[in-house]
C-alpha positions as CSV (number, residue, x, y, z in Angstrom):
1,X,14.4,-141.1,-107.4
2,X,11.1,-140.9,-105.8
3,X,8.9,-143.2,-104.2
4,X,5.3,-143.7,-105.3
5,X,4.3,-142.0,-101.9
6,X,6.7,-139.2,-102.9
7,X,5.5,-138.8,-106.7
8,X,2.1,-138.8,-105.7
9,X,2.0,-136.4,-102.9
10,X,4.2,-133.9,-105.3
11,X,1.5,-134.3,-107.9
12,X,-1.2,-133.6,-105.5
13,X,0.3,-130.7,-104.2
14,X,1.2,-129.3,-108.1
15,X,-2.4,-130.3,-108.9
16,X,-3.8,-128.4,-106.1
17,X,-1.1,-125.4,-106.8
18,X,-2.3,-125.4,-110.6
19,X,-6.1,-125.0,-109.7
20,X,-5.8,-122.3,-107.5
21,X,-3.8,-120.8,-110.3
22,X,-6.3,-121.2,-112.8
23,X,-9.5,-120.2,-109.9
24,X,-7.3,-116.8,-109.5
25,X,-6.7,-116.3,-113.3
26,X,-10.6,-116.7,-113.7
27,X,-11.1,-114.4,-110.8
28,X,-9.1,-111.8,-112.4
29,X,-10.6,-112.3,-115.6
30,X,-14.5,-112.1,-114.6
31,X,-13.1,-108.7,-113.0
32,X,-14.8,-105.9,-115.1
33,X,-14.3,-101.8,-115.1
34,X,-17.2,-100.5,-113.7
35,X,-19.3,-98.6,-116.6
36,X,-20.7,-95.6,-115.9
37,X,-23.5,-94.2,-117.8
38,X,-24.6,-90.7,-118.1
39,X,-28.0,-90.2,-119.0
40,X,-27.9,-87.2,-121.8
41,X,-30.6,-85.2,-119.9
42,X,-27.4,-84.6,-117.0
43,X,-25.1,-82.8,-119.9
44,X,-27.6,-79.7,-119.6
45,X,-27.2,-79.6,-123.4
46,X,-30.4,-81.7,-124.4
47,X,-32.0,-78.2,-125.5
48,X,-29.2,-77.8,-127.5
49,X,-28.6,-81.1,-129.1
50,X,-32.3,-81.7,-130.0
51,X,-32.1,-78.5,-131.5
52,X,-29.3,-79.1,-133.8
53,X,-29.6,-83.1,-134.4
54,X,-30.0,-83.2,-138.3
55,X,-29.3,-79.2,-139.3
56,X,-26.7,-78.1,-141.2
57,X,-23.8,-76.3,-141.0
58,X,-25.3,-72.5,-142.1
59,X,-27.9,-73.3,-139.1
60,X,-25.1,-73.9,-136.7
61,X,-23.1,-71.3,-137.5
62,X,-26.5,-68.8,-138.0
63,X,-27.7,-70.3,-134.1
64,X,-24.0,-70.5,-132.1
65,X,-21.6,-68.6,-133.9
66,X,-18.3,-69.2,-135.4
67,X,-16.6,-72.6,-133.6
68,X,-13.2,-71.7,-131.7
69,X,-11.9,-74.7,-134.2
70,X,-12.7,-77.4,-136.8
71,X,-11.4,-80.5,-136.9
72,X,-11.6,-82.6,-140.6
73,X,-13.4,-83.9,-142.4
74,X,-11.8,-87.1,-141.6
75,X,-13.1,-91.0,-142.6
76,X,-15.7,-92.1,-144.6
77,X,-18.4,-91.0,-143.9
78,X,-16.8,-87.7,-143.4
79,X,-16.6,-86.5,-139.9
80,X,-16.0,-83.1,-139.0
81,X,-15.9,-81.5,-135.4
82,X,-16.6,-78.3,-134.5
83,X,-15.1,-77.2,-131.1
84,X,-17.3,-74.1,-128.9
85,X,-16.4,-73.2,-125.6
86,X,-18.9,-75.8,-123.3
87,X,-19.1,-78.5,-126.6
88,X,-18.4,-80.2,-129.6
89,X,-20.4,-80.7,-132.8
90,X,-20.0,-83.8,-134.8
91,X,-21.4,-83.6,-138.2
92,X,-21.6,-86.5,-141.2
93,X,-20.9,-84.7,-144.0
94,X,-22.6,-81.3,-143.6
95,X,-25.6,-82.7,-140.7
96,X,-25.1,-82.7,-137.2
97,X,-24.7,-86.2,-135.2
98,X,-24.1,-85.6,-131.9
99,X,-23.3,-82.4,-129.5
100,X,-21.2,-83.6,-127.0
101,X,-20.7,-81.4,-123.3
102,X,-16.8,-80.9,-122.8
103,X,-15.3,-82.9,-119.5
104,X,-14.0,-80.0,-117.3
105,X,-11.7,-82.1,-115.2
């Protein structure tokens, strides 16, 4: 078997093993994704979205047009999005929530 030199030298070294284990686990757990934030004014649809925030359907449909699609009603509350060519429209029943700029990627 081992010594008590022996024992205790290969408990220091698992010791020492096991707390660099656990410093990298906490370094890769304090990691985070990066969050970037786009302030609404860069989506060159504030105009648009200020506009809209609150109307119903008729008005978006008298103001823009037809959408290329509809998607819904789905949830509760209802959601229901409308897709034009440069954005979406997401309504709450029949009121506009949010017009969102498409990602051209």
């Amino acid at each position: 078997m081992f010594s008590n030199r022996q024992s205790s030298s290969l408990l220091s070294r698992l010791g020492m093993a096991s707390l660099l284990g656990a410093a990298l686990f906490s370094t890769v757990l304090s990691a985070q994704a990066d969050t970037v934030e786009v302030p609404v004014g860069s989506q060159g649809l504030v105009a648009e979205a200020n506009i809209l925030r609150g109307k119903k359907q008729e008005f978006v449909t008298a103001e823009l047009g037809e959408p290329l699609s509809i998607q819904g009603p789905v949830g509760e509350p209802a959601i229901t999005r409308w897709e034009y060519a440069d954005f979406y429209v997401y309504f709450e029943y029949e009121r506009v929530l949010h017009v969102v700029k498409k990602h051209h990627g």
